[in-house]
N, CA, C, O and CB atoms as a CASP TS submission, in Angstrom:
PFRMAT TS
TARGET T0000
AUTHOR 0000-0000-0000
METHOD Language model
MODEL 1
PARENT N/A
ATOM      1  N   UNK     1     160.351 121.075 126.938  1.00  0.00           N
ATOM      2  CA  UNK     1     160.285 122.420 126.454  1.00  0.00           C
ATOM      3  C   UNK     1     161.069 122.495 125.143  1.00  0.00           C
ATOM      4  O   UNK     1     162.115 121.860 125.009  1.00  0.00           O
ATOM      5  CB  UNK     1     160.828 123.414 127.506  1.00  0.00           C
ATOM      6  N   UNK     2     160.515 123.353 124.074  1.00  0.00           N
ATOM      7  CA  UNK     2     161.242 123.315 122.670  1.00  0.00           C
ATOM      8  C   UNK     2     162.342 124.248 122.989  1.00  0.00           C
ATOM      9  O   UNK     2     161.838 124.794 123.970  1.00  0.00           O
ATOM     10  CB  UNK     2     160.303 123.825 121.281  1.00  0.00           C
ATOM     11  N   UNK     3     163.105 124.618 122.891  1.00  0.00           N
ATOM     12  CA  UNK     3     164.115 125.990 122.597  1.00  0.00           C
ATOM     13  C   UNK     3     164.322 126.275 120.764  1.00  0.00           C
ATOM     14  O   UNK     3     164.582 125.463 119.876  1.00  0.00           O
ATOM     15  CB  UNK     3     165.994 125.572 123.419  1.00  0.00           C
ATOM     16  N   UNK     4     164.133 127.440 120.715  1.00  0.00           N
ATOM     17  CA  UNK     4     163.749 127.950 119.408  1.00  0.00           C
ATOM     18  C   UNK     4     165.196 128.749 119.063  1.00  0.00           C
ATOM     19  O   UNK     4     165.577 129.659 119.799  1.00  0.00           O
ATOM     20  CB  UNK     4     162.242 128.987 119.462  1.00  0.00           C
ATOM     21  N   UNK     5     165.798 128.419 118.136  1.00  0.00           N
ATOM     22  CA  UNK     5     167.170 128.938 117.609  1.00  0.00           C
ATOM     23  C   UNK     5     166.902 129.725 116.424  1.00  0.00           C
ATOM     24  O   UNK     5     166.281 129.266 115.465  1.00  0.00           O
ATOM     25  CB  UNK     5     168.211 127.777 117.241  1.00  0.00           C
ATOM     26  N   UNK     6     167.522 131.319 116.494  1.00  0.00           N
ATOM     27  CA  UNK     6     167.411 132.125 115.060  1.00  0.00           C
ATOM     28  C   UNK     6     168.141 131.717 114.475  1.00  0.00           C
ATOM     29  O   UNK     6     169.274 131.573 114.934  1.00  0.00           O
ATOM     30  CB  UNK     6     167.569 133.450 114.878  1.00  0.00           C
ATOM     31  N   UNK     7     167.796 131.308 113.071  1.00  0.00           N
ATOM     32  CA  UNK     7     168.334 131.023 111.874  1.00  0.00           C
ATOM     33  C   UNK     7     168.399 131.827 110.467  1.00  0.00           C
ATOM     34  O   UNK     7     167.510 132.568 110.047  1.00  0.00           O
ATOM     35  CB  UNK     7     167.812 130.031 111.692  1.00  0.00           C
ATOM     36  N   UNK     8     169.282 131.616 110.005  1.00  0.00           N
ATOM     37  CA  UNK     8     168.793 132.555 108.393  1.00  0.00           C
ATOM     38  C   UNK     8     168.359 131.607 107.208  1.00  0.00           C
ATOM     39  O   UNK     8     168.084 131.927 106.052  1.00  0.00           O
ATOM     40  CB  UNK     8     170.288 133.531 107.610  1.00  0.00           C
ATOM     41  N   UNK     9     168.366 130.613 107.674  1.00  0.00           N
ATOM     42  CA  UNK     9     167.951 129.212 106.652  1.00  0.00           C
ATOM     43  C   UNK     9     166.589 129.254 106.428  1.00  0.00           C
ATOM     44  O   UNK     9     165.926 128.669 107.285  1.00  0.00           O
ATOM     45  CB  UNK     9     168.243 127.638 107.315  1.00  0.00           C
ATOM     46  N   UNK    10     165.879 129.857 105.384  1.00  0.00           N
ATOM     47  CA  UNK    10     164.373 130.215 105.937  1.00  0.00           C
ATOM     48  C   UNK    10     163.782 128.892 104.207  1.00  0.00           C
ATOM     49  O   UNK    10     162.798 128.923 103.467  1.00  0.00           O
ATOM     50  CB  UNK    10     163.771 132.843 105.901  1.00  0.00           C
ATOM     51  N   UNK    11     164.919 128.026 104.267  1.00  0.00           N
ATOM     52  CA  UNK    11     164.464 126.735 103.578  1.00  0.00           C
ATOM     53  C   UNK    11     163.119 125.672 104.599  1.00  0.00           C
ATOM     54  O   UNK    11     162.942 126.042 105.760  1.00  0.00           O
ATOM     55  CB  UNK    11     166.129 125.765 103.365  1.00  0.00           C
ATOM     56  N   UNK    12     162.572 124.869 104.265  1.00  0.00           N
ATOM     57  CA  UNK    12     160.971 124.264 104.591  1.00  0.00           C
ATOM     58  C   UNK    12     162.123 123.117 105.323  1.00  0.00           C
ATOM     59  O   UNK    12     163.108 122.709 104.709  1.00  0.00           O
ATOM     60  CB  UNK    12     159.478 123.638 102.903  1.00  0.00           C
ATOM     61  N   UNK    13     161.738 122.659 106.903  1.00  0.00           N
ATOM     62  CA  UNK    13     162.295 121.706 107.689  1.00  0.00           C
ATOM     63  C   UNK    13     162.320 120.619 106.843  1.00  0.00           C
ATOM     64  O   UNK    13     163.465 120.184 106.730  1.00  0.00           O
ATOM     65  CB  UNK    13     161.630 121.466 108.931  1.00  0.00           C
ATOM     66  N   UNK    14     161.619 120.103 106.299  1.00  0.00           N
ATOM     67  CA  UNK    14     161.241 118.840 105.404  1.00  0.00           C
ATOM     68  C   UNK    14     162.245 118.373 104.788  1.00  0.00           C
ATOM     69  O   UNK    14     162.353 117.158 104.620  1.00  0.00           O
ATOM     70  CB  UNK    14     160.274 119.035 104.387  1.00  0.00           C
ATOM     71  N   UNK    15     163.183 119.265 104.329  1.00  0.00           N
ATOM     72  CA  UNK    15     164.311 119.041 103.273  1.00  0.00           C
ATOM     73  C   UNK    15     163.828 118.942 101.923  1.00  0.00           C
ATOM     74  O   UNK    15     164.658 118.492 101.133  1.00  0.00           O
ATOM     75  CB  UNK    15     165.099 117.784 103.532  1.00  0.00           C
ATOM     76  N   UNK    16     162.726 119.236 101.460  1.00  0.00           N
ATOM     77  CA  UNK    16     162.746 119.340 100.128  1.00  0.00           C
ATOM     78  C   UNK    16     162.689 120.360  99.145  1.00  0.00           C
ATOM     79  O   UNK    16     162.095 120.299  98.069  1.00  0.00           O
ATOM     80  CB  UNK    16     162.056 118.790  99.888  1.00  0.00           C
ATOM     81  N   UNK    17     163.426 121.409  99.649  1.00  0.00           N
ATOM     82  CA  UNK    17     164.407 122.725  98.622  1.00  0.00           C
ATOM     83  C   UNK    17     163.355 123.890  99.042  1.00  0.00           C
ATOM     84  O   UNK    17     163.773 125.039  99.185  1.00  0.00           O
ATOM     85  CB  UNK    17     164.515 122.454  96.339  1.00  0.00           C
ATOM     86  N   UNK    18     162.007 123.583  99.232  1.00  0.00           N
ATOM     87  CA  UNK    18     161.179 125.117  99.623  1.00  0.00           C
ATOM     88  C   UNK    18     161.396 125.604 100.323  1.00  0.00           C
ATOM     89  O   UNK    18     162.055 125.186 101.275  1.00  0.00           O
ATOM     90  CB  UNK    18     160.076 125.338  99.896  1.00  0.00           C
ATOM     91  N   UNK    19     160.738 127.265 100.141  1.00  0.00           N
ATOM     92  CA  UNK    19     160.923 128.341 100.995  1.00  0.00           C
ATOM     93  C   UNK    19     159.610 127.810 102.100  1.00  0.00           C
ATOM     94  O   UNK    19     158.433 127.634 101.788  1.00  0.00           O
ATOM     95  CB  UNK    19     160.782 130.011 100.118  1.00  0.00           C
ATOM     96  N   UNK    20     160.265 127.624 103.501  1.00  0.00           N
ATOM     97  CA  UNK    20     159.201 127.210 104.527  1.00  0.00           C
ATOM     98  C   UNK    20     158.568 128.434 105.049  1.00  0.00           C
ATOM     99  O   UNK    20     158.847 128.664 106.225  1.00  0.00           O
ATOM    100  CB  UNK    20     159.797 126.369 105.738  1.00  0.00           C
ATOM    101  N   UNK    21     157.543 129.537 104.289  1.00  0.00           N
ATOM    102  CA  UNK    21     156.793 129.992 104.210  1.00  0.00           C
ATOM    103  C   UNK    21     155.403 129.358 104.706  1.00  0.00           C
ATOM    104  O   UNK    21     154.927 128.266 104.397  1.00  0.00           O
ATOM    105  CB  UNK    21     157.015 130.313 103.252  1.00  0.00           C
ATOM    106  N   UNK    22     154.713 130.669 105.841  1.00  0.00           N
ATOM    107  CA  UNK    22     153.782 129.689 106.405  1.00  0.00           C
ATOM    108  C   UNK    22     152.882 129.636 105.501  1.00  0.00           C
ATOM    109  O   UNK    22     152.051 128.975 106.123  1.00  0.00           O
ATOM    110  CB  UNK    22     153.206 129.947 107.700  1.00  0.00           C
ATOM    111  N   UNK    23     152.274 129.888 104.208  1.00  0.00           N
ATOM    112  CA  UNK    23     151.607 129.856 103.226  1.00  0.00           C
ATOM    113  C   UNK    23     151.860 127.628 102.495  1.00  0.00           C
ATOM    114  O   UNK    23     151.195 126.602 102.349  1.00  0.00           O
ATOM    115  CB  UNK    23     152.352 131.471 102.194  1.00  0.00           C
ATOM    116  N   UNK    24     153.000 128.060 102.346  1.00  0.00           N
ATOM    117  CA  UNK    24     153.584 126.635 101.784  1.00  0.00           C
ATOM    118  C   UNK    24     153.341 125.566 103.020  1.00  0.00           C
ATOM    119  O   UNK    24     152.975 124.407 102.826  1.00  0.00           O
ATOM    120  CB  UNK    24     155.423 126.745 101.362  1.00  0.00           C
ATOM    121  N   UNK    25     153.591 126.111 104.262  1.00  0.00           N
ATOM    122  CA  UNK    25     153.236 124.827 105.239  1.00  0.00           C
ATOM    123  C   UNK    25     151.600 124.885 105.022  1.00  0.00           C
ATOM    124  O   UNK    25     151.526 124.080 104.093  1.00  0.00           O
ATOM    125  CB  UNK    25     153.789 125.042 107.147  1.00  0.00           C
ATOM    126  N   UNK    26     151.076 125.046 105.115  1.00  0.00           N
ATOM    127  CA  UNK    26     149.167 125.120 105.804  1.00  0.00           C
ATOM    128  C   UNK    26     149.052 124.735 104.300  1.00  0.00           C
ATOM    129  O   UNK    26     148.443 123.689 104.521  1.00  0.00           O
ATOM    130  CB  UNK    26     148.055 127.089 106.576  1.00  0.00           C
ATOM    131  N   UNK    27     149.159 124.760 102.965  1.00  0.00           N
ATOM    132  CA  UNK    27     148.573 124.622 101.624  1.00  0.00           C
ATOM    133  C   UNK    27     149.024 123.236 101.135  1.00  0.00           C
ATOM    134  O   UNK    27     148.256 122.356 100.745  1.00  0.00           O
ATOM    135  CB  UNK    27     149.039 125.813 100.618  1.00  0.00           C
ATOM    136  N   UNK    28     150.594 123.135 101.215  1.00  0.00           N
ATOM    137  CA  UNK    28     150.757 122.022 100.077  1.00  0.00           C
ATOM    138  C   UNK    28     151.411 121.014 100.724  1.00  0.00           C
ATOM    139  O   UNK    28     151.845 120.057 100.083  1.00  0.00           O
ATOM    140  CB  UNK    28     151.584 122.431  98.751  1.00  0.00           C
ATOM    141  N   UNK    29     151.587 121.127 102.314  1.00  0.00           N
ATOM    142  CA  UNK    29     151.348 119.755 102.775  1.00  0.00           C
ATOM    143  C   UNK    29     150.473 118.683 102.539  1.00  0.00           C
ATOM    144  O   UNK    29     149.267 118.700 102.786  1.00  0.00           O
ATOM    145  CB  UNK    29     151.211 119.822 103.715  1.00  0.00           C
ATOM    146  N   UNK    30     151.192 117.625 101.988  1.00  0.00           N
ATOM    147  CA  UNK    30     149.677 116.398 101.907  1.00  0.00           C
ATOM    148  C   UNK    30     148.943 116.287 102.888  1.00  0.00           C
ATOM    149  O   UNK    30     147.803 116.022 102.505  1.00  0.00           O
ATOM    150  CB  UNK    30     149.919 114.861 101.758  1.00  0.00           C
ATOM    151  N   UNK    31     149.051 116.388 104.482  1.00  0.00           N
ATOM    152  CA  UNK    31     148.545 116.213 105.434  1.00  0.00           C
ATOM    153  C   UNK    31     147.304 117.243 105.874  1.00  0.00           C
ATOM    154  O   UNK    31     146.485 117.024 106.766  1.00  0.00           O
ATOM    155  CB  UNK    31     149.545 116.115 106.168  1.00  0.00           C
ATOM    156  N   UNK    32     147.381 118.452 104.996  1.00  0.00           N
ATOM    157  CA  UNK    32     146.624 119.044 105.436  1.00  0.00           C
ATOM    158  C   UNK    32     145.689 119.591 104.162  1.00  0.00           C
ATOM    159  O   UNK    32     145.117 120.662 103.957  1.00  0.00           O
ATOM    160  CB  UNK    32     147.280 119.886 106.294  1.00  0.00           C
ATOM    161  N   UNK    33     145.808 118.329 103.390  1.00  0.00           N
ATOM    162  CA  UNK    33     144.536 118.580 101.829  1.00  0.00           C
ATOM    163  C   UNK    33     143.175 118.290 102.407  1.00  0.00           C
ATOM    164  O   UNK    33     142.215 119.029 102.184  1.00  0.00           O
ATOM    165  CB  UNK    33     144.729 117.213 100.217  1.00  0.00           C
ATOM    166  N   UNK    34     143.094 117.085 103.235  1.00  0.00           N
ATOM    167  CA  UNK    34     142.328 116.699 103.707  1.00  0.00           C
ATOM    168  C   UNK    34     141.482 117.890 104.580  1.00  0.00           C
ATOM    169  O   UNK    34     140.330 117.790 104.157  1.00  0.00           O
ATOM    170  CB  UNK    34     142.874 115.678 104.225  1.00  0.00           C
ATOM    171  N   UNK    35     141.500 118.414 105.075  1.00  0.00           N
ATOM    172  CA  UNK    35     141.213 119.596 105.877  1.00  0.00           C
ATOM    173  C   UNK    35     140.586 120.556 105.138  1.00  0.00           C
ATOM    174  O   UNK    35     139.428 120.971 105.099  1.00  0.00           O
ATOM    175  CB  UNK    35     142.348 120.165 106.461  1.00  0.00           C
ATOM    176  N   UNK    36     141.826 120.880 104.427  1.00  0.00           N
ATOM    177  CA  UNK    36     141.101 121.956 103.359  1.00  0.00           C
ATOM    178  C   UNK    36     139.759 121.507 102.386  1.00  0.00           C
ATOM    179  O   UNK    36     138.825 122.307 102.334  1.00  0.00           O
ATOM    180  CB  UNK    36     142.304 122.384 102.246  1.00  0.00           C
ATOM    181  N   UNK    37     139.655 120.048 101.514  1.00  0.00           N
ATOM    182  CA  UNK    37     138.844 119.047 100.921  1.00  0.00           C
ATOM    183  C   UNK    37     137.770 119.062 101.961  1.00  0.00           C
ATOM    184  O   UNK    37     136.719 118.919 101.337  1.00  0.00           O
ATOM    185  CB  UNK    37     139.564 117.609 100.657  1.00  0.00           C
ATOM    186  N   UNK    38     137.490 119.174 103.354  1.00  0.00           N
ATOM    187  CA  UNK    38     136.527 119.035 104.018  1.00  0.00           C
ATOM    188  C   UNK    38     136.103 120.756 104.444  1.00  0.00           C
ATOM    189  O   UNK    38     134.940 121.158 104.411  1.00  0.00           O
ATOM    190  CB  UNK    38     136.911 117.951 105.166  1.00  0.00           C
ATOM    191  N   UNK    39     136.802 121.269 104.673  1.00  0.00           N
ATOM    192  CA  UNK    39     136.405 122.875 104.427  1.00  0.00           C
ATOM    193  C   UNK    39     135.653 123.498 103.008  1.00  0.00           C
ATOM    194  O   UNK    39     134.937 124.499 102.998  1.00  0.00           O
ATOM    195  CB  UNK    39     137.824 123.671 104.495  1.00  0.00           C
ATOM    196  N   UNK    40     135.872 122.959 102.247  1.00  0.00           N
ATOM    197  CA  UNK    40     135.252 123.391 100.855  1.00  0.00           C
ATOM    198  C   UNK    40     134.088 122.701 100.439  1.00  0.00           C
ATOM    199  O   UNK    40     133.247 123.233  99.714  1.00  0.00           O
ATOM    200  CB  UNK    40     136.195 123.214  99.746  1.00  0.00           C
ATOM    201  N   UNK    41     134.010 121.691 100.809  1.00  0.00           N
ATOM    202  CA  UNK    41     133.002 120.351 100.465  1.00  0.00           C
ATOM    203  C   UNK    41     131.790 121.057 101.772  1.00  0.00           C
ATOM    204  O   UNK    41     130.613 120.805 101.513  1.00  0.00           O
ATOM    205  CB  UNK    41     133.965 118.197 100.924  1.00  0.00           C
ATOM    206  N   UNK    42     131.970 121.642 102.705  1.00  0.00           N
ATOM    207  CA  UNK    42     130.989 121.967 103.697  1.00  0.00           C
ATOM    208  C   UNK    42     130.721 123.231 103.518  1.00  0.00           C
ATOM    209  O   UNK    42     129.745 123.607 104.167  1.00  0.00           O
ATOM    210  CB  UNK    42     131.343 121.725 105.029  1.00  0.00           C
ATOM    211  N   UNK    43     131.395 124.284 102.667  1.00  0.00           N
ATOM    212  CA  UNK    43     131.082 125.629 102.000  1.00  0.00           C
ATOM    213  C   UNK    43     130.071 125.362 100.892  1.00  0.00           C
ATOM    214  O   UNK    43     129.280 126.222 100.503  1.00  0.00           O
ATOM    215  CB  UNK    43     132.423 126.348 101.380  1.00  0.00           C
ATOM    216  N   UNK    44     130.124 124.396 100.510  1.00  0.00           N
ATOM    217  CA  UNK    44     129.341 123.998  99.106  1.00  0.00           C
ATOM    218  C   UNK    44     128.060 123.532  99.228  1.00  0.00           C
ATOM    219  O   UNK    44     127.034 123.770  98.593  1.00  0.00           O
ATOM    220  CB  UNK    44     129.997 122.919  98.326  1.00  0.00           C
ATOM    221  N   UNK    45     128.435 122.458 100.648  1.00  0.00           N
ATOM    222  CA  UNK    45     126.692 122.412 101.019  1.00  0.00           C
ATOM    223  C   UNK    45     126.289 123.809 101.701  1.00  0.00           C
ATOM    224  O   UNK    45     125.311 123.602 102.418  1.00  0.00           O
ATOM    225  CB  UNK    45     126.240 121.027 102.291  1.00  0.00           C
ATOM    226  N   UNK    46     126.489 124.493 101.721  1.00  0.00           N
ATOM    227  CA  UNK    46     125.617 125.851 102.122  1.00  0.00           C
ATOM    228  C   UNK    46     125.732 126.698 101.091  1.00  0.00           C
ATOM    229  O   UNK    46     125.711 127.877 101.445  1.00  0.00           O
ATOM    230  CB  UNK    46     126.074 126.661 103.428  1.00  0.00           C
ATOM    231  N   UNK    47     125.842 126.517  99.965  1.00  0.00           N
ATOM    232  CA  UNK    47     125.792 126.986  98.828  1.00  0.00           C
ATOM    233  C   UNK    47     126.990 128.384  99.216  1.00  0.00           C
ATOM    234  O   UNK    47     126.426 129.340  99.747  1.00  0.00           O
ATOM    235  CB  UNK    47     124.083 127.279  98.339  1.00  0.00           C
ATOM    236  N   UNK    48     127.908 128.485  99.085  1.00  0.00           N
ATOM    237  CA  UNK    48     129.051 129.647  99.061  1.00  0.00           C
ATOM    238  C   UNK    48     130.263 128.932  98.318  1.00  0.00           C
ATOM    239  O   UNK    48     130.993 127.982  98.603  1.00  0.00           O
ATOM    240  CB  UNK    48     129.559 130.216 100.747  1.00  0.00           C
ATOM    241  N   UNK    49     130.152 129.842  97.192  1.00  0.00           N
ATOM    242  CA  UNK    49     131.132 129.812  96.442  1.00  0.00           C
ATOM    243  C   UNK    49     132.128 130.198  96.653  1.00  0.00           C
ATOM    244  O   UNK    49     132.026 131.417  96.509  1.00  0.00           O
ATOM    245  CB  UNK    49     130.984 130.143  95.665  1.00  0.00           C
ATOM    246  N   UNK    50     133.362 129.901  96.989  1.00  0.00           N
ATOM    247  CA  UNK    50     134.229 130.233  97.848  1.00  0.00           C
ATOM    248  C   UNK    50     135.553 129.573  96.327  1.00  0.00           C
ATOM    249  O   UNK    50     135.552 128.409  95.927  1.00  0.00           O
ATOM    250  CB  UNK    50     133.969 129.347  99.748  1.00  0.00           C
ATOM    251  N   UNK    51     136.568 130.758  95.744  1.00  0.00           N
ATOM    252  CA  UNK    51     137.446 130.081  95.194  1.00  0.00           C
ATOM    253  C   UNK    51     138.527 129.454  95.919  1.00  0.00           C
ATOM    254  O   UNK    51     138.984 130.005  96.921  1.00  0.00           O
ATOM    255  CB  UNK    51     137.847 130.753  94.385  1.00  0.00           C
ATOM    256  N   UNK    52     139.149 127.921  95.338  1.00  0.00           N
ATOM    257  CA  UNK    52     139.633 127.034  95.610  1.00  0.00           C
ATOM    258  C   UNK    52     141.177 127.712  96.097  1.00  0.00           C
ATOM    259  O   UNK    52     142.087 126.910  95.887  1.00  0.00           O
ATOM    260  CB  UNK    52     139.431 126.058  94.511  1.00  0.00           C
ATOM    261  N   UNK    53     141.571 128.846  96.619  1.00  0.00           N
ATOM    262  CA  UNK    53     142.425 129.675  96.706  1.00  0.00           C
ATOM    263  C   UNK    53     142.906 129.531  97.898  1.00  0.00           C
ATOM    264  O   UNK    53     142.103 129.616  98.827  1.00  0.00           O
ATOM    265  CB  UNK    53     142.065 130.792  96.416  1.00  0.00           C
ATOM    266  N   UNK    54     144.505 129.245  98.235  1.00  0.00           N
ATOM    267  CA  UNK    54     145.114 129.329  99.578  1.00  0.00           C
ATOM    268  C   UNK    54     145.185 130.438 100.494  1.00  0.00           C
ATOM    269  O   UNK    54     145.483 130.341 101.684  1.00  0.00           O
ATOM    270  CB  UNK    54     146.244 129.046  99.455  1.00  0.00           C
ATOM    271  N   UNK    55     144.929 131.381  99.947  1.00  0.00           N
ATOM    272  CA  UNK    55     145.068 132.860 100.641  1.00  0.00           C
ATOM    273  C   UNK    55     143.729 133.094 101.208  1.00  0.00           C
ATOM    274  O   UNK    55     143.729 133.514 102.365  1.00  0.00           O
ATOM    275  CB  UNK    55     145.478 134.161  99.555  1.00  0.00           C
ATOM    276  N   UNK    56     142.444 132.888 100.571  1.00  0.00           N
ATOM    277  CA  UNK    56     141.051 133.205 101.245  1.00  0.00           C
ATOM    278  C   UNK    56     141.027 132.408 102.870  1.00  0.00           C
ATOM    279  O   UNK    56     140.475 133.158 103.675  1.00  0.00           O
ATOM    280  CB  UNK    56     139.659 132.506 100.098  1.00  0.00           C
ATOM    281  N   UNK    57     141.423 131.289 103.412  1.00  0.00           N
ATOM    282  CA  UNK    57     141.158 130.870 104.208  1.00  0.00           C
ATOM    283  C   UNK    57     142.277 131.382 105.524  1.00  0.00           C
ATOM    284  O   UNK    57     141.960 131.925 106.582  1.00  0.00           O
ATOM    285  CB  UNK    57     140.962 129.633 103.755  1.00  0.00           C
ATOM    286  N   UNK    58     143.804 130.960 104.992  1.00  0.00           N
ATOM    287  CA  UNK    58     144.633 131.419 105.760  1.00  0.00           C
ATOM    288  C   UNK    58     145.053 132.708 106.273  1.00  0.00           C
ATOM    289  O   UNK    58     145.753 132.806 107.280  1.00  0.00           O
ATOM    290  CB  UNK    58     145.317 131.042 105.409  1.00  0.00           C
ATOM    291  N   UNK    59     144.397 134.278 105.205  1.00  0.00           N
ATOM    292  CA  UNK    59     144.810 135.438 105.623  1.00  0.00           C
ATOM    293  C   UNK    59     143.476 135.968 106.111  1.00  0.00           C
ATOM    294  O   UNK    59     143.623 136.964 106.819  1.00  0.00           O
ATOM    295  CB  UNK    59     145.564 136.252 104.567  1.00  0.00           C
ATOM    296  N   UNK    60     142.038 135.538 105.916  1.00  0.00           N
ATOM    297  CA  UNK    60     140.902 135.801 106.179  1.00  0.00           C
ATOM    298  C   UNK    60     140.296 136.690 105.216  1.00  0.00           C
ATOM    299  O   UNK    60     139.513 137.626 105.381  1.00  0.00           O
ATOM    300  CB  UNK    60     140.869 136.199 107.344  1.00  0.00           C
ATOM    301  N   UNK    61     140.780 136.239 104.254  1.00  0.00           N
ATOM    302  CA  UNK    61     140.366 137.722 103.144  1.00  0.00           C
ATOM    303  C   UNK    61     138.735 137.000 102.668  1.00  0.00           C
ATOM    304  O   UNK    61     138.283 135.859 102.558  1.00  0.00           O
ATOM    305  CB  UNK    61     141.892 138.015 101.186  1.00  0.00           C
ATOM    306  N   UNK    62     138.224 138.393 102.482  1.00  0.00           N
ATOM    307  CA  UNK    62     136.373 138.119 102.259  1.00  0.00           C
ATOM    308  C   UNK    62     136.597 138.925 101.186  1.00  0.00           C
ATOM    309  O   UNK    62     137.213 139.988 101.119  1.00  0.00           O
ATOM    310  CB  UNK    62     134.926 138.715 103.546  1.00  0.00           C
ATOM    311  N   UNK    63     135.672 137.908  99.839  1.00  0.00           N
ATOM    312  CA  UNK    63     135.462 138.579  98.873  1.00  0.00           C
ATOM    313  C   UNK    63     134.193 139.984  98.365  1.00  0.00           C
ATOM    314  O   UNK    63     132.985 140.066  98.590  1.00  0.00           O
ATOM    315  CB  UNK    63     135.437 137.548  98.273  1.00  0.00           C
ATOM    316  N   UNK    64     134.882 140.664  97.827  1.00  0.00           N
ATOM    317  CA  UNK    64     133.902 141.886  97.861  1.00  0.00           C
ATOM    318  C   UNK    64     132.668 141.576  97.213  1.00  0.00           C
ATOM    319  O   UNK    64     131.745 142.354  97.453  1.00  0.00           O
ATOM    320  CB  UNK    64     134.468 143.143  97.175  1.00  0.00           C
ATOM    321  N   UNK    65     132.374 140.345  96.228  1.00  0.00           N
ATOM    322  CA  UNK    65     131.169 140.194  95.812  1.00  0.00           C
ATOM    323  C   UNK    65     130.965 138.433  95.878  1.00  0.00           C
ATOM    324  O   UNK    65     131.467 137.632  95.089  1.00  0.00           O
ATOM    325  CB  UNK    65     131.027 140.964  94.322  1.00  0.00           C
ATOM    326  N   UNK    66     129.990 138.084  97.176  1.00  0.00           N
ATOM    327  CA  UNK    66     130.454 136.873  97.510  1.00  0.00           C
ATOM    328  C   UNK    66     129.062 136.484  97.248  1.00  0.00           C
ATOM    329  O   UNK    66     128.441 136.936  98.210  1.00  0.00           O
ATOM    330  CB  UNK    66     131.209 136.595  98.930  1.00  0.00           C
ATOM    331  N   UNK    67     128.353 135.973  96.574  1.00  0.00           N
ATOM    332  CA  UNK    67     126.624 135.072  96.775  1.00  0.00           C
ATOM    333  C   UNK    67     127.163 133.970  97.365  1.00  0.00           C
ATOM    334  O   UNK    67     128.031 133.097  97.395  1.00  0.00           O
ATOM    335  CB  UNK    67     125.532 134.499  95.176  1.00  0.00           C
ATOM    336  N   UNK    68     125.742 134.703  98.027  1.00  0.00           N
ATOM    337  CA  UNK    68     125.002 132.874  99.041  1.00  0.00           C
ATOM    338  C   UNK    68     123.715 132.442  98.509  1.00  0.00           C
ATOM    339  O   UNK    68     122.681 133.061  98.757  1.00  0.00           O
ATOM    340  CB  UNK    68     124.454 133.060 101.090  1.00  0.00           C
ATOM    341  N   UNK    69     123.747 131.542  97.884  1.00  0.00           N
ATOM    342  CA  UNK    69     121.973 131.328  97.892  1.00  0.00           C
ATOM    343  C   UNK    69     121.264 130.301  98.880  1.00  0.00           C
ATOM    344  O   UNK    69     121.621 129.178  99.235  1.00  0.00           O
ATOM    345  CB  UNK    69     121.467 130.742  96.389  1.00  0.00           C
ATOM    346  N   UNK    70     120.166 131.042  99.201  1.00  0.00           N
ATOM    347  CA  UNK    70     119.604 129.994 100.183  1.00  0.00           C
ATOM    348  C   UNK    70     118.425 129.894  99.772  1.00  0.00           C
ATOM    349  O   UNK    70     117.505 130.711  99.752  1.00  0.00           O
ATOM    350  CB  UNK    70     119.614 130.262 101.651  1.00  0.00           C
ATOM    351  N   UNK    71     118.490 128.979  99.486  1.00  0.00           N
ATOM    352  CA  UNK    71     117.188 128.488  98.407  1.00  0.00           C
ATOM    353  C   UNK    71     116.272 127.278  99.480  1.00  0.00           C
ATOM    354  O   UNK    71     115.061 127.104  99.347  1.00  0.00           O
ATOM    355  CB  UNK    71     118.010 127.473  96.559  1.00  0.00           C
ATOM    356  N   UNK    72     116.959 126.677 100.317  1.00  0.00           N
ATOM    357  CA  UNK    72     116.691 125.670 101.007  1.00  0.00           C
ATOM    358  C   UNK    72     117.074 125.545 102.394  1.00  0.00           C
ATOM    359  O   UNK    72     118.260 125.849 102.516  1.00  0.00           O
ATOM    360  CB  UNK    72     117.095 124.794 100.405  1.00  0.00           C
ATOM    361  N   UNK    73     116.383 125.124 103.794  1.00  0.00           N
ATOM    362  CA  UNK    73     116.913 125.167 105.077  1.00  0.00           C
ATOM    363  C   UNK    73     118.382 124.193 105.078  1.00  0.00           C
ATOM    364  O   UNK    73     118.396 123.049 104.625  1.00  0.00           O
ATOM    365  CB  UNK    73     115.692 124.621 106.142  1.00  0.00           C
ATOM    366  N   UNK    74     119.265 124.693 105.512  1.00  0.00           N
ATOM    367  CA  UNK    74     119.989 123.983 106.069  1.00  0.00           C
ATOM    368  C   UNK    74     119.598 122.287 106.930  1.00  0.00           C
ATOM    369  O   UNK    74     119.826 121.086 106.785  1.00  0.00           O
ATOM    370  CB  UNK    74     120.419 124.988 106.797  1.00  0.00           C
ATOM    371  N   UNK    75     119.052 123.011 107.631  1.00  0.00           N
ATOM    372  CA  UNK    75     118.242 121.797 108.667  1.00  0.00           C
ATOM    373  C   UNK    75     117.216 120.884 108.490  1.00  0.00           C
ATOM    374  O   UNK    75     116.092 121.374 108.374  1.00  0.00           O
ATOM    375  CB  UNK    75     117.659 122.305 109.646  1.00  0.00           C
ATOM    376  N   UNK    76     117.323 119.646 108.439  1.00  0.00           N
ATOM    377  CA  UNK    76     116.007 119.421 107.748  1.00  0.00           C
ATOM    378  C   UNK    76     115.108 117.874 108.915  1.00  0.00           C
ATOM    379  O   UNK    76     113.995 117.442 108.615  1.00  0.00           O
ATOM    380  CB  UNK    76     116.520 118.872 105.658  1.00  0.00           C
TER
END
């Protein structure tokens, strides 16, 4: 079992000086480019332009003027 201690140290566990903001964990971990690189690369084959932006995926924000073109089945 973890036990979770309040702290005011709201520095990134890692030790390397950032604010460990859950924005900064989920984005600019190396471990999790890969993820994101395969999330965007599979938006693209369905034609959605989606900007390369950390906030669209992690807060769920939908853009107010978003094209899709579907020019072609998915399925083939």
């Amino acid at each position: 079992m973890i036990v979770i201690k309040k702290s005011i140290n709201n520095k990134c566990w890692r030790g390397h000086g950032e604010k460990g903001t859950l924005l900064h964990r989920w984005w600019e971990y190396k471990l999790v480019w890969p993820l994101w690189r395969t999330a965007w690369r599979f938006l693209e084959k369905l034609k959605i332009d989606l900007p390369y932006d950390p906030a669209v995926p992690l807060l769920g924000i939908y853009l107010e003027k978003m094209i899709i073109i579907k020019d072609k089945p998915t399925h083939q």
